[in-house]
Every structure is written in C-alpha cells, then in structure tokens.
C-alpha beads as a LAMMPS data file, in Angstrom:
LAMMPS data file: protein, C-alpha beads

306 atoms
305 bonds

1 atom types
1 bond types

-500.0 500.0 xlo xhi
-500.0 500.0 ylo yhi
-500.0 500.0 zlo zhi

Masses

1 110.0

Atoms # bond

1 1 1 0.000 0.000 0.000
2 1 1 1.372 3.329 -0.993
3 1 1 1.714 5.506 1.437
4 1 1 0.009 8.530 2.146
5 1 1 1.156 11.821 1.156
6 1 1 1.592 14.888 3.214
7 1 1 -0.955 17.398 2.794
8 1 1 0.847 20.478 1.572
9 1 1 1.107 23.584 4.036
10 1 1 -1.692 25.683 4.065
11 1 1 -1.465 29.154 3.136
12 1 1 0.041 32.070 5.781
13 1 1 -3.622 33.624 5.322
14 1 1 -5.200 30.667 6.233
15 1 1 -3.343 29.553 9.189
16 1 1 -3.737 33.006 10.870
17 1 1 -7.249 31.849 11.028
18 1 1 -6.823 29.587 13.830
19 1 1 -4.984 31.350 15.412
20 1 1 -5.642 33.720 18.613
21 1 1 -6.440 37.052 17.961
22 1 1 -4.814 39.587 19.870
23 1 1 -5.394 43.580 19.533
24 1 1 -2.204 45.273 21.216
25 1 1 1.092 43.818 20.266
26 1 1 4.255 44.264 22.824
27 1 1 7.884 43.915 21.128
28 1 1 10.979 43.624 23.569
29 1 1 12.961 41.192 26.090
30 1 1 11.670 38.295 27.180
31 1 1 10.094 39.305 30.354
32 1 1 7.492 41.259 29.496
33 1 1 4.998 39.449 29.553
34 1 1 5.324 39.098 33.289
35 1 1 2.889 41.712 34.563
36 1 1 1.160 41.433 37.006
37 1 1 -2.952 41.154 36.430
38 1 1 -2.027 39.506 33.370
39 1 1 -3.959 35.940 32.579
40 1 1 -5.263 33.304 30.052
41 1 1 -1.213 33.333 28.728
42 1 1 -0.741 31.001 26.262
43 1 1 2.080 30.092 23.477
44 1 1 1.246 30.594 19.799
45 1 1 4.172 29.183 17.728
46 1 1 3.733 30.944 14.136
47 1 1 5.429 29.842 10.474
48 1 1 5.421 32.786 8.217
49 1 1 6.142 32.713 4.354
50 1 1 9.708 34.477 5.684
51 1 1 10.555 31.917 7.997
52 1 1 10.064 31.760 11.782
53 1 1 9.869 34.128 13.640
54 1 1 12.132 34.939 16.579
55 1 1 10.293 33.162 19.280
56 1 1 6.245 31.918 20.036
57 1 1 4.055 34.812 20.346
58 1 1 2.858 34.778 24.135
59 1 1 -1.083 35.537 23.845
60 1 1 -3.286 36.745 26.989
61 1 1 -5.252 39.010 28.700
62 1 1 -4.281 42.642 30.313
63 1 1 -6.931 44.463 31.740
64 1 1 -9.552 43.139 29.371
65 1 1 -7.330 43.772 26.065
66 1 1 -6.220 40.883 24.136
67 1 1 -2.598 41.330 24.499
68 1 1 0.617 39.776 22.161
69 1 1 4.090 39.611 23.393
70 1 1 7.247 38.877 21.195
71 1 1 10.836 38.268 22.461
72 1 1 12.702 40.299 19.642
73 1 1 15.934 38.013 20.601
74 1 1 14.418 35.299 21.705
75 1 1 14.229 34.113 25.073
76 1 1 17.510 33.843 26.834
77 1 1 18.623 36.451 24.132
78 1 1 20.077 34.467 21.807
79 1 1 19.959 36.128 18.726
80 1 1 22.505 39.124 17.545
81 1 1 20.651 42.076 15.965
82 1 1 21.267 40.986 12.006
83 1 1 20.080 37.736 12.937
84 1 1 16.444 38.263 14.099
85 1 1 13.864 37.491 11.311
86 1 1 12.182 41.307 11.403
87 1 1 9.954 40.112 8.385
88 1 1 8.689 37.372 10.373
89 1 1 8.283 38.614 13.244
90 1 1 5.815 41.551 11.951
91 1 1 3.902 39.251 9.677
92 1 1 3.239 36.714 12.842
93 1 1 1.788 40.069 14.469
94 1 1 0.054 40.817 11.032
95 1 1 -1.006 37.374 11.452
96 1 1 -2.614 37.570 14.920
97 1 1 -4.587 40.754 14.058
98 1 1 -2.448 43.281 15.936
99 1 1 -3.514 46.515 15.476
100 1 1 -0.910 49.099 17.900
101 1 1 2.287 47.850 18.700
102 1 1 4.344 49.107 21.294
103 1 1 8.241 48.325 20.744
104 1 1 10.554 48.367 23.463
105 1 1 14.688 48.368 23.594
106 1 1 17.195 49.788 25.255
107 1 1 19.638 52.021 23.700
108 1 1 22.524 54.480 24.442
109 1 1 22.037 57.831 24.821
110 1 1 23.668 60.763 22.602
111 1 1 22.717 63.868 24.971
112 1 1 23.294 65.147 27.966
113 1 1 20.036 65.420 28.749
114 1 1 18.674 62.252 28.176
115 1 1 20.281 60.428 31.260
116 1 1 20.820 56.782 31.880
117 1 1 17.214 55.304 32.959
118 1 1 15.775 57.744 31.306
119 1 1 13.115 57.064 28.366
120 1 1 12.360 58.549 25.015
121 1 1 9.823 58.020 22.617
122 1 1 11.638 58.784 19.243
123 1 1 9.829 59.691 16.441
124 1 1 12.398 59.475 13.445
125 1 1 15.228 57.129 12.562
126 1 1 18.654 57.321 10.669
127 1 1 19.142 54.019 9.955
128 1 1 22.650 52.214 9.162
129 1 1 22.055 49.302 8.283
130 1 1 21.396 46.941 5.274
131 1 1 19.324 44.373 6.430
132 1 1 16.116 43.251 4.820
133 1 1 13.236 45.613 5.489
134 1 1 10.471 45.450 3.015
135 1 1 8.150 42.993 2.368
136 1 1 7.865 44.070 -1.594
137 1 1 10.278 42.478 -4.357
138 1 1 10.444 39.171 -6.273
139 1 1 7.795 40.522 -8.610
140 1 1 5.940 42.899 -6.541
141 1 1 7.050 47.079 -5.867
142 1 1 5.757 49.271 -3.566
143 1 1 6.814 52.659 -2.465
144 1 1 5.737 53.581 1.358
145 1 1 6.007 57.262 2.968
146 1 1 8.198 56.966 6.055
147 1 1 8.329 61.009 6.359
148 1 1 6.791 59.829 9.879
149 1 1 7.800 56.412 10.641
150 1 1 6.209 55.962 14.259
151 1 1 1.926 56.752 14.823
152 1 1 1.865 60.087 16.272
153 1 1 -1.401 59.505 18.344
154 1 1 0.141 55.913 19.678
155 1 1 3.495 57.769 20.634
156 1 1 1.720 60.414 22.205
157 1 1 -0.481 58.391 24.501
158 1 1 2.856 55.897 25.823
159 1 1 4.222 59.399 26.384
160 1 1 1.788 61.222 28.415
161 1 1 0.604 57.751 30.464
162 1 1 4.564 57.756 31.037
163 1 1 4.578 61.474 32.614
164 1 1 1.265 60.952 34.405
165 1 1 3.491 57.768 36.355
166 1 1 6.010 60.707 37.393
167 1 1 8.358 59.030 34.819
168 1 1 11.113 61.106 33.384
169 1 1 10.406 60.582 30.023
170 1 1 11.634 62.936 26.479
171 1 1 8.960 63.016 23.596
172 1 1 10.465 63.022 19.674
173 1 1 13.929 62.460 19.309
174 1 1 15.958 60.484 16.921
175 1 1 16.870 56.820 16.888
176 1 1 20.439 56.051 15.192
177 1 1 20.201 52.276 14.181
178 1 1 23.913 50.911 13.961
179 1 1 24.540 47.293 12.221
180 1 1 26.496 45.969 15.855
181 1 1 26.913 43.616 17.736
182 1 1 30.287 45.534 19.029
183 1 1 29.461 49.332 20.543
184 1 1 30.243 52.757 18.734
185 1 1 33.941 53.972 18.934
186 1 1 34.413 57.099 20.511
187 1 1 34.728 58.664 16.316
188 1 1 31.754 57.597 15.641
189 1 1 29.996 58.252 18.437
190 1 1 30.538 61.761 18.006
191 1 1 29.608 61.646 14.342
192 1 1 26.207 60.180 15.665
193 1 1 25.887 63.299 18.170
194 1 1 26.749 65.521 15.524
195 1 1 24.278 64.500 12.642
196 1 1 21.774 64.976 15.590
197 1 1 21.250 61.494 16.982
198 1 1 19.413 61.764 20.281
199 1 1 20.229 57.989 20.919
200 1 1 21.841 55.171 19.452
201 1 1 20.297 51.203 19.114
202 1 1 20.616 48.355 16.823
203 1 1 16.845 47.288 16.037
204 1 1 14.089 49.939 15.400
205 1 1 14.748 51.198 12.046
206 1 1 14.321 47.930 10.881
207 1 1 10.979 46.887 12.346
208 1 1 9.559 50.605 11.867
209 1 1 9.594 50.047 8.121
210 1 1 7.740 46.730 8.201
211 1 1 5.319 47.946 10.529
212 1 1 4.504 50.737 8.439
213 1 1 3.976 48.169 5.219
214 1 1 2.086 46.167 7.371
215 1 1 -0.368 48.942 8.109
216 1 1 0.211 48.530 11.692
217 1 1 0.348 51.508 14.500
218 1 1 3.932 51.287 16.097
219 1 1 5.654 53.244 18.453
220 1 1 8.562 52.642 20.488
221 1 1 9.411 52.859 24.244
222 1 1 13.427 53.453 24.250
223 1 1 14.900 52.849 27.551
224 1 1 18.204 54.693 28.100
225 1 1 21.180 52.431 29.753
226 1 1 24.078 54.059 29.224
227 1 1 25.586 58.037 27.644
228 1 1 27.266 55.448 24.933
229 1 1 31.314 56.884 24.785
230 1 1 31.017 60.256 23.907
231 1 1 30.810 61.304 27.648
232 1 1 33.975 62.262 29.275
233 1 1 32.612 61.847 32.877
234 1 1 31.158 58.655 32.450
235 1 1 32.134 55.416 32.355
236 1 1 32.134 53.463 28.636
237 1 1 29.569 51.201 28.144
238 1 1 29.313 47.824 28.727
239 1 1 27.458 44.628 29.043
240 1 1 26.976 44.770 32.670
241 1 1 25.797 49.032 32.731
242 1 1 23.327 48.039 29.888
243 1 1 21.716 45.036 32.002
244 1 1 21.558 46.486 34.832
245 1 1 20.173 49.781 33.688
246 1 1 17.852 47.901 31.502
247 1 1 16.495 45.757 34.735
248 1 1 16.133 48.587 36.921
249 1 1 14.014 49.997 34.017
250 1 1 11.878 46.932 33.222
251 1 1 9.519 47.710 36.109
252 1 1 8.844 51.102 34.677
253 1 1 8.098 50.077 30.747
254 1 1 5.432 47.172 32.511
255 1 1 4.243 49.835 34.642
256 1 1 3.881 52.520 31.234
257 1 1 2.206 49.432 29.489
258 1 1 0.051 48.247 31.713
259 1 1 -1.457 51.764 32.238
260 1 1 -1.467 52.573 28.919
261 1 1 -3.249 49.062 27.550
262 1 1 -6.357 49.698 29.709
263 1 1 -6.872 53.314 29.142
264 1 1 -6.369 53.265 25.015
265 1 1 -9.344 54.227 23.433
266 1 1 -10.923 52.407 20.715
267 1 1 -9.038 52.010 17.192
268 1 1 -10.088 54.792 15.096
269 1 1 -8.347 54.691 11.828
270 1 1 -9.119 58.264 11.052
271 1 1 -6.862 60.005 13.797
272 1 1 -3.865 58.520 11.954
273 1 1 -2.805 57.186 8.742
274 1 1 -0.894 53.972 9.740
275 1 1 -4.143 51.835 8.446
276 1 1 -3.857 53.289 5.305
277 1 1 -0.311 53.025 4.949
278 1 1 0.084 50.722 1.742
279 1 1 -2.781 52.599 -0.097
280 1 1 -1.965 54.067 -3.647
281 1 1 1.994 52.584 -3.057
282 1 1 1.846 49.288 -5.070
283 1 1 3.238 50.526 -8.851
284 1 1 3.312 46.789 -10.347
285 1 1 -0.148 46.485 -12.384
286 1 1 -1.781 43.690 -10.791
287 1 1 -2.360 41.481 -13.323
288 1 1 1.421 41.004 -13.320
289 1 1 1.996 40.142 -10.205
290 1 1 2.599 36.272 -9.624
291 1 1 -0.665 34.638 -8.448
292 1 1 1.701 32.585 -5.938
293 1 1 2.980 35.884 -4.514
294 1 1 -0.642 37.535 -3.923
295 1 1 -1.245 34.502 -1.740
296 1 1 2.149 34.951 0.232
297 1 1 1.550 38.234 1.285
298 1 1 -2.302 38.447 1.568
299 1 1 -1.911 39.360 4.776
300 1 1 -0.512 42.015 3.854
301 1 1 -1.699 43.403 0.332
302 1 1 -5.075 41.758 0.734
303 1 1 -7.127 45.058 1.029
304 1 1 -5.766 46.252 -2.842
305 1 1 -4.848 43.143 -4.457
306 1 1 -6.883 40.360 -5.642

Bonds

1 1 1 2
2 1 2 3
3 1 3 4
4 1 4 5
5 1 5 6
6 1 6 7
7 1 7 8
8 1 8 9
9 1 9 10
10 1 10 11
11 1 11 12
12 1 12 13
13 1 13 14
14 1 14 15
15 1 15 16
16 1 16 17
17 1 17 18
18 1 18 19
19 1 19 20
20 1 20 21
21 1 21 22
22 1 22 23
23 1 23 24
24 1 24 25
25 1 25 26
26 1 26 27
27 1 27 28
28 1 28 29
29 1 29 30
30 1 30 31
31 1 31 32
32 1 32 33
33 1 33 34
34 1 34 35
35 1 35 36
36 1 36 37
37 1 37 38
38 1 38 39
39 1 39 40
40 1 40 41
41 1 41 42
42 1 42 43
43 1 43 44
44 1 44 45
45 1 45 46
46 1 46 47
47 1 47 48
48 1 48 49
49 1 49 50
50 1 50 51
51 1 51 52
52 1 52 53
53 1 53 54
54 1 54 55
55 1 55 56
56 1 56 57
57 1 57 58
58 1 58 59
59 1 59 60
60 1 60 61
61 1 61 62
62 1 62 63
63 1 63 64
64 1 64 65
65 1 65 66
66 1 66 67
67 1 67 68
68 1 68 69
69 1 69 70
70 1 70 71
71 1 71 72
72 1 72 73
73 1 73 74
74 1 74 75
75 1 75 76
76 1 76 77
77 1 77 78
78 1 78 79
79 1 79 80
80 1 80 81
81 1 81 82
82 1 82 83
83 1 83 84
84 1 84 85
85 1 85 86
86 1 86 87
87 1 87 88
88 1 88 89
89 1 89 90
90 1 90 91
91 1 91 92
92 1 92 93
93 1 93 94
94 1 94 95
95 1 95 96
96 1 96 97
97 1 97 98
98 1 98 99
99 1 99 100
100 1 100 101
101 1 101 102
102 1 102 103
103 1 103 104
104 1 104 105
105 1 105 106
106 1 106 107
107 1 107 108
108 1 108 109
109 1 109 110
110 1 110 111
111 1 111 112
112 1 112 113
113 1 113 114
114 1 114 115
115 1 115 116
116 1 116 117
117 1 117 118
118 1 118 119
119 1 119 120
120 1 120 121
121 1 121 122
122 1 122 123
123 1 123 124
124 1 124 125
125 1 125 126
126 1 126 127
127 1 127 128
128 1 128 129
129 1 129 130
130 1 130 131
131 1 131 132
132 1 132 133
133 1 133 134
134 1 134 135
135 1 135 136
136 1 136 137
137 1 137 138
138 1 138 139
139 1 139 140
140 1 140 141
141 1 141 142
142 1 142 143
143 1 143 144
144 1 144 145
145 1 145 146
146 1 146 147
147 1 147 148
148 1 148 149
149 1 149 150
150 1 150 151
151 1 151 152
152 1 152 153
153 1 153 154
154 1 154 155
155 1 155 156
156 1 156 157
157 1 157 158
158 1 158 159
159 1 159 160
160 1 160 161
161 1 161 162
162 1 162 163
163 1 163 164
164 1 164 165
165 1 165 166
166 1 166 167
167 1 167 168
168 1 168 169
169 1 169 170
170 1 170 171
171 1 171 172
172 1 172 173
173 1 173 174
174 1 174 175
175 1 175 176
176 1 176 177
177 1 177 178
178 1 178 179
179 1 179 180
180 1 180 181
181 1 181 182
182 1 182 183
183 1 183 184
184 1 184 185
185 1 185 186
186 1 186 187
187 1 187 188
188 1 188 189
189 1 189 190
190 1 190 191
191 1 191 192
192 1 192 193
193 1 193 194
194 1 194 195
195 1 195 196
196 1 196 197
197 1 197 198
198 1 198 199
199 1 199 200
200 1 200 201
201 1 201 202
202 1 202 203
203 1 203 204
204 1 204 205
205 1 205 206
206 1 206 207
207 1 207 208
208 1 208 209
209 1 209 210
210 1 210 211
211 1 211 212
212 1 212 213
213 1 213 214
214 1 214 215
215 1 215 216
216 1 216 217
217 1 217 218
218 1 218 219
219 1 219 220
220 1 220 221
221 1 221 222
222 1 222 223
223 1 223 224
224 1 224 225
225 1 225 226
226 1 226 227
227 1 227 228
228 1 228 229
229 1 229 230
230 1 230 231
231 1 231 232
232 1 232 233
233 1 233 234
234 1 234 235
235 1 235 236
236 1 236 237
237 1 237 238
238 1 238 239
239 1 239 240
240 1 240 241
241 1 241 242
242 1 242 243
243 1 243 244
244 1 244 245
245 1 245 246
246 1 246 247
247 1 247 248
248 1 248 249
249 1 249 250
250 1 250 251
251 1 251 252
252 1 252 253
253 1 253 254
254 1 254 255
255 1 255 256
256 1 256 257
257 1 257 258
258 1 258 259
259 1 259 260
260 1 260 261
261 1 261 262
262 1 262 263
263 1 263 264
264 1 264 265
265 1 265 266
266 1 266 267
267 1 267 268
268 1 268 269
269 1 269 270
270 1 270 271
271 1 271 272
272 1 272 273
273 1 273 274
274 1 274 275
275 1 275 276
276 1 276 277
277 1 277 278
278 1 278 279
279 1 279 280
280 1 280 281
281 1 281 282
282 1 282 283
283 1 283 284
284 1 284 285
285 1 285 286
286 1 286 287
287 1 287 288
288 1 288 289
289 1 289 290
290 1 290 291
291 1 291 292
292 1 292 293
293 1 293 294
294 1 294 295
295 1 295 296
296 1 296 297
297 1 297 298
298 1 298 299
299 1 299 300
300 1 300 301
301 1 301 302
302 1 302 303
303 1 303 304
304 1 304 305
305 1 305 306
C-alpha cells in the first residue's frame, strides 16, 4: 500500500485563522509578559512565508485587552541584531490581528540630557544598516512614505501615560540604528551626536519600516542604559551598565504598558494614517503580479490586491 502523502502547508492567510487574535502587540525582552494582572497566557508558535519568527508569540489578557508579546531576541537572548527574522516577526503580528504595537529596547544615549534610565519616545530614525526591510520584491514594488515612521497619536499616549506615572520621560527624538553587535567607537559616536542622533540602538529602524507596510500603529518605548562613549565623565559602556540599567528599568516600561493598555481608546483609523499606509503605493499592475505571490503576502496586500 502506498503511502500517504503529506498534505501540503496551508497558506500564511489561512493559518492566521486559527490562530488567537490579539489587539495590542508588545515587542521587547523576554520578560514582558510578566505583569502582574495579566492571565489566560498562552504560546502561539507561528510559520510565516519568511521563515520563523524569533520566538512563540505569548497571547493573553491585560486588563480586558487581548494582548501579544514577542521576544525580539528570543528568550535567553540568543539572537545578535542581524540575525532576528524582522519580516517574520511583523507578519506573525500581522497574522494575529495586531492593530498598535508598542516596541521596546534599550539604547545608548547621545545627549546630555537624556540620562541613563531615562526614556524617550523617538519619532524618526537614521538608519545604518542593510538588512532586509520590506516585504515588496520578487515581482511585486511598492513605495511607502516613512516622512513619519512611528503613529503620532500611539506615541503620544505611551508618552503622556509615562509622565502621568512621574516618569522622566523625552517626547520626539531620533533613533540612530547601527549594524552591531560591538558598541560605537568614541569617532563615531561623536559623528552620531553631531548629525543629531538623540540615541543610538541596533533594532528599530528595521521593524519601523515593516510595521509601516504592514499597516500597523507602532511606536517605540526606548529605555536609556548608558551616555554610549562620547561622555567624558562617564564610564564606557558595557554589558553589565546596559543590564543592569535595563532591569532597573523593566519595572517602569510594565508599569507605562500596563497603564497605557487599559486606558487606550478604541481604534479609530481616522486620527492617523498607519491603516492606510500601503494605499496608492503598489506601482506593479496587478495582473502582473505572480498569483503565488498575492497569496504569500495576503496578509498584507489583501485590502488592494486580488
């Protein structure tokens, strides 16, 4: 008797729906997901048409919000920052139905001002690097604005539920996105201050762009750990500064999010254009686009191409 051949894998469009649904999406180390009210957790392991994403998307419930947490390392860290899968990581949010996502990471700080322990909700990005960070190609173009790459109204809220917490907290500022793993030298470091960098990290850029293709509302919480090298009085960073900056900060980001996830008002598409993002962008005529690629990125291209 022959036997029985494997059914073949159902389509990323399809599998999203059995999956959970979640609303708010939370981007960051690995234990944030440990807040407390939070209940009904469960692990949602996700295959996207760009691979796996960096870890299983821990699903629950935070003050009556339907809540999605990613480790953007993976937990235990274990992934350098041109390693993660950014692709797959939004579409598994895409995926799940997330419609804000709040990013957070810590990075180093480029003015005096903004002090270790600090936080800042950037609002642009000059980003180094060269890593994948569109969804489009392989038959398919489109052209997104990224004049404003984070939701104003999203940013704005984190922000003020930050100062009402007595937080010290900066609003606007921009994010330099280095390649890494290794740290700035002390030349480059004060290029970064100089072109205007208010701080420095190694992931935002990236997932800002996807986000914005995937029509999602992002904004990102950065937590300051260290003043980089450029400052003569401090100490240069290291390993150890960032972590234990970063954990003495923790509290505060759970405290910002849990606030801020039961007092969001309801989605309204209208007060930003994040929804919207991919309309009028796709040049390629769509009867040229490869029938196999609509159904790869439905997810995402769904609402304008058949």
């Amino acid at each position: 008797m022959a036997a029985k051949r494997p059914s073949p894998a159902k389509p990323a469009a399809k599998r999203a729906l059995k999956a959970p649904r979640a609303e708010i999406g939370i981007l960051g180390g690995t234990g944030l997901y440990e807040i407390e009210g939070i209940g009904d957790l469960r692990e949602v392991g996700l295959r996207t048409p760009f691979g796996d994403p960096s870890d299983a998307y821990i699903v629950g419930t935070l003050e009556g919000r339907r809540v999605a947490f990613l480790s953007r390392h993976g937990r235990g860290h274990r992934r350098l920052p041109f390693e993660i899968n950014y692709r797959a990581n939004v579409f598994g949010f895409k995926l799940l139905g997330i419609e804000r996502l709040i990013s957070v990471s810590a990075v180093g700080s480029l003015k005096e001002e903004i002090r270790p322990r600090d936080i800042v909700f950037c609002d642009q990005f000059f980003d180094k690097t060269h890593r994948p960070s569109t969804f489009f190609g392989g038959g398919i173009a489109a052209h997104v604005s990224l004049a404003h790459p984070v939701c104003p109204p999203l940013a704005k809220f984190l922000y003020e539920t930050a100062v009402g917490l007595g937080v010290r907290a900066h609003f606007g500022g921009t994010y330099i996105c280095m390649e890494g793993p290794g740290f700035s030298t002390m030349a480059e470091s004060k290029f970064h201050r100089a072109w205007g960098g208010d701080v420095i990290g190694m992931t935002v850029a990236t997932e800002a762009k996807l986000f914005r293709e995937a029509e999602i509302c992002y904004a990102t919480m950065n937590l300051a750990t260290d003043y980089d090298v450029w400052h003569a009085e401090e100490g240069h960073v290291s390993v150890e500064m960032i972590l234990e900056n970063l954990r003495l900060n923790i509290d505060t980001a759970k405290a910002i999010i849990k606030k801020a996830v039961a007092a969001f008002p309801a989605a309204d598409p209208a007060t930003c254009g994040c929804r919207d993002a991919l309309r009028n962008t796709i040049v390629t005529a769509p009867r040229l686009i490869p029938s196999a690629l609509k159904k790869k990125l439905a997810p995402i291209i769904g609402r304008y191409v058949r």
